[in-house]
C-alpha positions as CSV (number, residue, x, y, z in Angstrom):
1,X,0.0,0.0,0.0
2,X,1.2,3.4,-0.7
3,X,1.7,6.1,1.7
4,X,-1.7,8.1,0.1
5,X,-3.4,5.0,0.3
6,X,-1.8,4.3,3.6
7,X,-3.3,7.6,5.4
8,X,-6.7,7.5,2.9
9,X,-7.3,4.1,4.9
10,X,-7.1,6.2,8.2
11,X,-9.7,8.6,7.4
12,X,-13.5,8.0,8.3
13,X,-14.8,6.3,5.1
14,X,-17.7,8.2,3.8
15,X,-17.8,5.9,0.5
16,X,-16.7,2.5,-0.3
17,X,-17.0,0.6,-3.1
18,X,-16.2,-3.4,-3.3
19,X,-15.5,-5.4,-6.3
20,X,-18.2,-3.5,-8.0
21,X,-19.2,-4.8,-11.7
22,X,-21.4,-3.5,-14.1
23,X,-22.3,-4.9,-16.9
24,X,-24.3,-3.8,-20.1
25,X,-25.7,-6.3,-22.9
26,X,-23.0,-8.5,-22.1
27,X,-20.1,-5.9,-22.4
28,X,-18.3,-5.4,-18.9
29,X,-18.3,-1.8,-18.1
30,X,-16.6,-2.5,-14.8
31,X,-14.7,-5.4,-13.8
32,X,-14.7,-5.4,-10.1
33,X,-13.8,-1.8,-8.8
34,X,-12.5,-1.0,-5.0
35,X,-12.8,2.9,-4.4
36,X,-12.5,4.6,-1.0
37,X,-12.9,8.4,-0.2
38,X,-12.1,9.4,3.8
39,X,-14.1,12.8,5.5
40,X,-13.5,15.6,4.0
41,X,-11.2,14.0,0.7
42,X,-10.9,14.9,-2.2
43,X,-10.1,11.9,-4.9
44,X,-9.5,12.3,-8.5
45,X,-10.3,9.3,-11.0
46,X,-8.6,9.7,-14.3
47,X,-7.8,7.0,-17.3
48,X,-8.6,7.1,-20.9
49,X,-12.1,7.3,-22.7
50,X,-13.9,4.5,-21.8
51,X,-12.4,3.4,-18.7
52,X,-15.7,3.1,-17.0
53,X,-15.0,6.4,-15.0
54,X,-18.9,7.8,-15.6
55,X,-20.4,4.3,-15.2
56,X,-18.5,4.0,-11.8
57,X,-20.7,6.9,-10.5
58,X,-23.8,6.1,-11.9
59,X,-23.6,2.6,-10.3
60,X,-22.6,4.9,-7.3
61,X,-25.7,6.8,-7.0
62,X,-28.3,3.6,-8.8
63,X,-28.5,5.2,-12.0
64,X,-27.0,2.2,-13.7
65,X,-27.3,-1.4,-12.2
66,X,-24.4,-3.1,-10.2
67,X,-24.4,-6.9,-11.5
68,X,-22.2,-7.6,-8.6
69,X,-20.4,-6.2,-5.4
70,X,-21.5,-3.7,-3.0
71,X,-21.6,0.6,-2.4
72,X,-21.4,1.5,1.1
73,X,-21.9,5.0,2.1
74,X,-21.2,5.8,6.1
75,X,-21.5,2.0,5.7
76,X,-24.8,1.7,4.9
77,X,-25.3,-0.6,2.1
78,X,-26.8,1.1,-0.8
79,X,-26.1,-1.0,-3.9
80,X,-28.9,-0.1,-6.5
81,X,-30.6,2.3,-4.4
82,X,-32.9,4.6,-6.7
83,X,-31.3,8.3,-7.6
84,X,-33.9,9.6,-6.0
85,X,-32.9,7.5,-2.7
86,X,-29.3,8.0,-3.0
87,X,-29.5,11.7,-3.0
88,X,-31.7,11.9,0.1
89,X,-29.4,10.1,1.9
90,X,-26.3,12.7,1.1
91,X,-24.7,11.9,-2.4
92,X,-25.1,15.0,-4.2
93,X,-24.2,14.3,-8.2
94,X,-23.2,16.9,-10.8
95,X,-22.9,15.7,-14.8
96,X,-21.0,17.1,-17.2
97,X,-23.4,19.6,-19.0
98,X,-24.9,22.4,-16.8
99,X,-28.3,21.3,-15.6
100,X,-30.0,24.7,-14.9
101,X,-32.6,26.9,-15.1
102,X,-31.1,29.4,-17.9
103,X,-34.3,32.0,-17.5
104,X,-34.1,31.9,-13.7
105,X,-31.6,34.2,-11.9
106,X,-28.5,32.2,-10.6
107,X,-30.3,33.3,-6.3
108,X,-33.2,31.8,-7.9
109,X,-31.4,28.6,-8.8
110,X,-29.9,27.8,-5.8
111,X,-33.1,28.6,-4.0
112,X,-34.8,25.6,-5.8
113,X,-31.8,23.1,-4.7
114,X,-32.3,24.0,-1.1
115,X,-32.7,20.8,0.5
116,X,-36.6,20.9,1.2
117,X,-37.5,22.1,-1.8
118,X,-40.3,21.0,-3.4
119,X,-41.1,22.1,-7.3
120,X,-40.5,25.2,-9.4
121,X,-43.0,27.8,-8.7
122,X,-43.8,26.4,-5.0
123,X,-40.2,27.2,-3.8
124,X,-39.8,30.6,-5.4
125,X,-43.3,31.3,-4.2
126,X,-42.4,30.3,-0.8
127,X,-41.3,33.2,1.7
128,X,-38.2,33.2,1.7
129,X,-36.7,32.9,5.2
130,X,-33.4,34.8,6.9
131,X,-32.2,31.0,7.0
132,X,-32.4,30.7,3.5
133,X,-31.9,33.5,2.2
134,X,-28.3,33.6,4.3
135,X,-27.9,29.8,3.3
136,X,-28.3,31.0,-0.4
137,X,-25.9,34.0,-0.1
138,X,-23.1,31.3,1.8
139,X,-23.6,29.0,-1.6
140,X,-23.0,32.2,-4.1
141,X,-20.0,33.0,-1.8
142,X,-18.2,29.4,-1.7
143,X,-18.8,29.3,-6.4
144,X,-17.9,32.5,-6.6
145,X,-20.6,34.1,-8.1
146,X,-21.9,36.3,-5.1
147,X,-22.0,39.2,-7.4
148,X,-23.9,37.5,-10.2
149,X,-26.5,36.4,-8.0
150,X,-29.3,38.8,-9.2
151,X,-27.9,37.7,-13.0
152,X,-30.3,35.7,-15.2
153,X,-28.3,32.2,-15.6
154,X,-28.6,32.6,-19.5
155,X,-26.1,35.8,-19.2
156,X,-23.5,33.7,-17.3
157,X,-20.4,32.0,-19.5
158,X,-20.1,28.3,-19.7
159,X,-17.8,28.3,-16.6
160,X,-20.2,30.4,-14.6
161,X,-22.8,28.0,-15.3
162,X,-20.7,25.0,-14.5
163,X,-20.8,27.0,-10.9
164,X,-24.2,27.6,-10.4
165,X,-25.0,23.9,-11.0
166,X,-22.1,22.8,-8.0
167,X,-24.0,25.6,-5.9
168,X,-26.8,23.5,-6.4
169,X,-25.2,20.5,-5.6
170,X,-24.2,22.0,-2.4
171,X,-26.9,23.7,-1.4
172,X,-28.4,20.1,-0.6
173,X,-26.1,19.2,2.2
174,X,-24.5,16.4,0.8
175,X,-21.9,14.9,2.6
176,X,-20.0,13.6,-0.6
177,X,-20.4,15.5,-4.0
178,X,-19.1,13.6,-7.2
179,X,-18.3,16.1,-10.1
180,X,-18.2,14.6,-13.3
181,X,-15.7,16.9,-16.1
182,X,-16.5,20.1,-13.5
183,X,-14.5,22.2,-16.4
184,X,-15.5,20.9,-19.6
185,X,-15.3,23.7,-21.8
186,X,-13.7,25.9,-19.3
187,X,-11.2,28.9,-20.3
188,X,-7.8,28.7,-18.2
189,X,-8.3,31.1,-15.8
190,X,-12.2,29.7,-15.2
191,X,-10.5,25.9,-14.6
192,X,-8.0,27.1,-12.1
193,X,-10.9,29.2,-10.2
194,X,-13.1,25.9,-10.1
195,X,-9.8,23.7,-8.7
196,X,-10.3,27.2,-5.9
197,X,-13.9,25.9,-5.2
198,X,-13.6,22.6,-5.2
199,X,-10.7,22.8,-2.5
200,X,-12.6,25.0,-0.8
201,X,-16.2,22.6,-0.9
202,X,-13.9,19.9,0.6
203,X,-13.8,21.7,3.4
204,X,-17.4,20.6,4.7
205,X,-17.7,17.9,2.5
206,X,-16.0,14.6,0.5
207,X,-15.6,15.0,-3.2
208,X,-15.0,12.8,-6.2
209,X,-13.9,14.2,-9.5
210,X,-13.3,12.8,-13.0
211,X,-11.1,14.8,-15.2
212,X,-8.9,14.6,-18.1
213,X,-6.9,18.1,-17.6
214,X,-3.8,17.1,-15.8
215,X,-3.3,20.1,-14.5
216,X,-5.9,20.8,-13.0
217,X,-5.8,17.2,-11.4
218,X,-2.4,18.6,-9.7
219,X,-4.4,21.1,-8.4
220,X,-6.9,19.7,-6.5
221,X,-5.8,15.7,-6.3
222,X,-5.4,14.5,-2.5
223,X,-5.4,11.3,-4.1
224,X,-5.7,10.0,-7.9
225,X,-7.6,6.6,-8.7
226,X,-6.5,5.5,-12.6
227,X,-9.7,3.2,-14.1
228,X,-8.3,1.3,-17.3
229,X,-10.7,-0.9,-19.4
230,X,-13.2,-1.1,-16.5
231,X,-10.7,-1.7,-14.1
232,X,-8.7,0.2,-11.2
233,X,-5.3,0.3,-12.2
234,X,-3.4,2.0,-9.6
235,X,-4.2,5.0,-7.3
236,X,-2.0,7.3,-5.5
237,X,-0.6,10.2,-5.4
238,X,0.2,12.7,-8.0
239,X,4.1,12.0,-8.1
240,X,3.2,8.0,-7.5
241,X,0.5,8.0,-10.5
242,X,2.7,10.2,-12.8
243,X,6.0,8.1,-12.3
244,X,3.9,4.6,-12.8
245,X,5.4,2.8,-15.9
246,X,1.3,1.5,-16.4
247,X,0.1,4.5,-15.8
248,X,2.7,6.3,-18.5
249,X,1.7,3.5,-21.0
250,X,-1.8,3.6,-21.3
251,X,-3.1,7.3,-20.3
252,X,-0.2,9.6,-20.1
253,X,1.8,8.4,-23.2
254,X,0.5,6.5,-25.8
255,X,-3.3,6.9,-25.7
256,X,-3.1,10.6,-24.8
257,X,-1.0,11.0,-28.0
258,X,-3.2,8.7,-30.0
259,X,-6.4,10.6,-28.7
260,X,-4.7,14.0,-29.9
């Protein structure tokens, strides 16, 4: 075991996932998968295009069927739990196209993600409480968009939008948030802000991220997990993942260059 994985073990698991498989029309999307993320971690899963790095967190919160093996979250077993289960419980889940309300103002959005919320027009109708409204405010603050909260979501850029849709995710209360490609389509200077927020998030809560831009792995990587063909081919740290002659062979060298 390596020294990440050493002091990852020491941590309070909030998630752990045992020999998971998957398996679609016969075709093995994941091959038997062990993940752990500790309080308060954040844990990066990398590895080329169809890895089985989005399947591993759909299995995670039911939105695609585990043929075999077991999730555990505060070790409870939730293994094919519905999405709608899964996120009451405290998985919050972000996808990699903004999911928001573009003619709503960005307050507005985060208002319908409070947890409690029930429909549309119901929560923006509600009266609006000093609890929420401060909750709301404390979201805006931790994405950065505090001064853009009165700002329809349709005038945002694509990075700004990518924000408002992690407020949302946050303003649930999860206790672990899993970001799927959190700066797809990002400028430079919007990628390195969101590497700010997650860091920050992880503060109050346990995050998973999948990501291609090295870089920004560096960033914000406490610990990196590499998924290869539907299987976990090493995890550590960044220096341990970077200097791995595996790792080199199939995601950092050949298949990055082949991809280009």
């Amino acid at each position: 075991m390596s020294e990440t994985s050493r002091v990852a073990s020491d941590r309070q698991s909030v998630l752990s996932v045992k020999d998971l498989k998957v398996v679609f029309s016969g075709f093995k999307a994941l091959k038997g998968v062990d993940l752990e993320v500790g309080e308060n971690e954040i844990v990066t899963i990398i590895g080329p295009n169809g890895a089985g790095k989005s399947t591993l967190l759909d299995a995670i919160v039911g939105k695609s069927p585990v043929a075999s093996g077991h999730v555990y979250y505060h070790g409870k077993d939730i293994t094919n739990q519905s999405p709608y289960e899964v996120a009451r419980m405290g998985i919050g889940r972000k996808f990699q196209n903004p999911n928001v309300y573009n003619d709503l103002t960005v307050f507005d959005n985060i208002l319908l993600a409070l947890k409690g919320a029930h429909g549309v027009f119901a929560s923006i109708k509600s009266k609006l409480t000093a609890g929420k409204r401060d909750k709301i405010i404390s979201v805006l603050d931790r994405v950065g968009l505090l001064e853009k909260g009165y700002s329809k979501v349709s005038s945002l850029s694509h990075g700004q939008k990518q924000w408002v849709e992690i407020g949302m995710v946050i303003a649930q209360d999860p206790t672990l948030v899993l970001l799927d490609e959190p700066t797809a389509g990002m400028t430079p200077d919007e990628t390195h802000l969101t590497g700010e927020i997650i860091k920050t998030i992880s503060q109050n809560h346990s995050v998973v991220v999948i990501e291609h831009d090295m870089e920004f792995v560096k960033q914000i990587a406490q610990r990196i997990v590499v998924l290869h063909q539907g299987e976990k081919l090493t995890e550590g740290s960044v220096n341990e993942v970077q200097s791995n002659p595996k790792v080199i062979e199939v995601y950092l060298g050949r298949e990055q260059i082949d991809a280009a």
